[in-house]
Every structure is written in C-alpha cells, then in structure tokens.
N, C-alpha and C positions, 0 to 999 in steps of 0.2 A: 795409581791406576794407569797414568801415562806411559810408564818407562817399565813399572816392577810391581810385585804384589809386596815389596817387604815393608812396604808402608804402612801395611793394613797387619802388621803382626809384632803384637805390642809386647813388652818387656816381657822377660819370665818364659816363652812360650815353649820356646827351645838354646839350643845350646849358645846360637849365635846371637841370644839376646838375653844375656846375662852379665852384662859387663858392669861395672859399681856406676860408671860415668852416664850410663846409658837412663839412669832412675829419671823419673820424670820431674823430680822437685832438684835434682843437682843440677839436671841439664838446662832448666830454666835459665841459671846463670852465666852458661857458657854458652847458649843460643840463642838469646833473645832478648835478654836482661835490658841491653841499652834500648829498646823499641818504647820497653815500658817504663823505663825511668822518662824517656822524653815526651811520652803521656801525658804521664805525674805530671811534671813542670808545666807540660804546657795547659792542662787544664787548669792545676793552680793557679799559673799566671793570669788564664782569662779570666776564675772563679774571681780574681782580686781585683782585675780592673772593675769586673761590674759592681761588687761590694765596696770597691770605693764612691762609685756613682752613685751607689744607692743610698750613702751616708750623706752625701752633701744633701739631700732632701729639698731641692728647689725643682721645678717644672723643667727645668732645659737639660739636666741631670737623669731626669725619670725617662725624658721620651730621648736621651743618648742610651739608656739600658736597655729601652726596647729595640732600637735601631740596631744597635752589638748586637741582639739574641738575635733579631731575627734575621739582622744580615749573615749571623756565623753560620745557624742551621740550614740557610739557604745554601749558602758556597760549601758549605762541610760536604752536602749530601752531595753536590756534583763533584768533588774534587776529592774525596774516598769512597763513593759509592759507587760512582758512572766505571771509571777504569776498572774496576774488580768485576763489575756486570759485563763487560765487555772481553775480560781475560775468561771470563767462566763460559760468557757461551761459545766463545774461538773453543776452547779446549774442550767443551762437551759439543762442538760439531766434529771435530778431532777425532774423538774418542767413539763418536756415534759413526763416522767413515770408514774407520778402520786405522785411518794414518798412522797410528801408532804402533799395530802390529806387526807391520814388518820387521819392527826389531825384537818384541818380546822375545826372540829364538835365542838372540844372542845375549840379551840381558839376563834371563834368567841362568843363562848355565856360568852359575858362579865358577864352578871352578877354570876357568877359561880367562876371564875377567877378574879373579879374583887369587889369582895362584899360591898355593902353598899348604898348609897345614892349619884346619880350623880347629881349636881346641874350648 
C-alpha cells in the first residue's frame, strides 16, 4: 500500500506473477525460513527449561515456573507487540496523510523503473 499496489496481486494473476520461484510454499524457504527455524528453538528451548522445573516437583521449582511464565508473557508482549503497534500507526498516519503519494507516479510506471522486456 505504501510504495505500490503489486503487493495486493498474488501469484497466478497475470503474466508478471508466474514465475516457479514466486509459489508461496518455495518461497517460504528462501524468505523467511530462518525467522521460523529461530521460533522453533526458541520456544523449544523455553518449553524445556519449564518442563525441567516441573519434573523436579518440590515448592521452589513450582513457584520458579510461575515466575518464567509470567515474567516471559509480560516482557514478550512489550518487546514484540509495543514496536509493531507503534510501526503500524506511523504508517497508517502515513498512509491516512497522503505522504506516500507523491511518489505512487513514479513507482507504478514499471517500465521506467523497470526497463526491458516482460515476458
């Protein structure tokens, strides 16, 4: 929405979104792949410290599992939710001003930007 509409026009639609690489399960791997393997770990890694705590089964073990959960979903929610809240309404005040149209002129006329032969 910011820059171009080609964001909102998904595979298949026309000619310049046809390409093998372009499929939404290939591309996974070559765009994004590592975001979600460091997920993985990292959940697994805390799913394991707390299932270690919960195995030792004594009183100072049980209330260290409460203390992990609820200090993690405290800080998780400032420190992945607040900046993203904060990127989204900069760019829908953005988007709501105009600031971004002055350039839609020049970004959409591909071939200017994008020179050659689309096939």
């Amino acid at each position: 929405m910011a820059f171009s509409d080609i964001g909102f026009q998904p595979w298949g639609t026309n000619d310049r979104h046809r390409y093998l690489l372009e499929l939404p399960i290939i591309r996974y791997f070559y765009s994004g792949f590592t975001a979600h393997v460091f997920f993985g770990i990292a959940g697994y890694l805390t799913s394991l410290r707390l299932f270690q705590l919960l195995d030792k089964r004594d009183q100072t073990s049980q209330s260290k599992v409460l203390l992990n959960v609820s200090g993690a979903l405290f800080r998780r929610a400032f420190r992945l939710y607040l900046p993203v809240l904060i990127v989204t309404l900069i760019t829908a005040h953005y988007i709501h001003f105009g600031f971004y149209e002055g350039n839609r002129v020049y970004i959409t006329d591909h071939e200017k930007l994008f020179p050659g032969r689309l096939e």
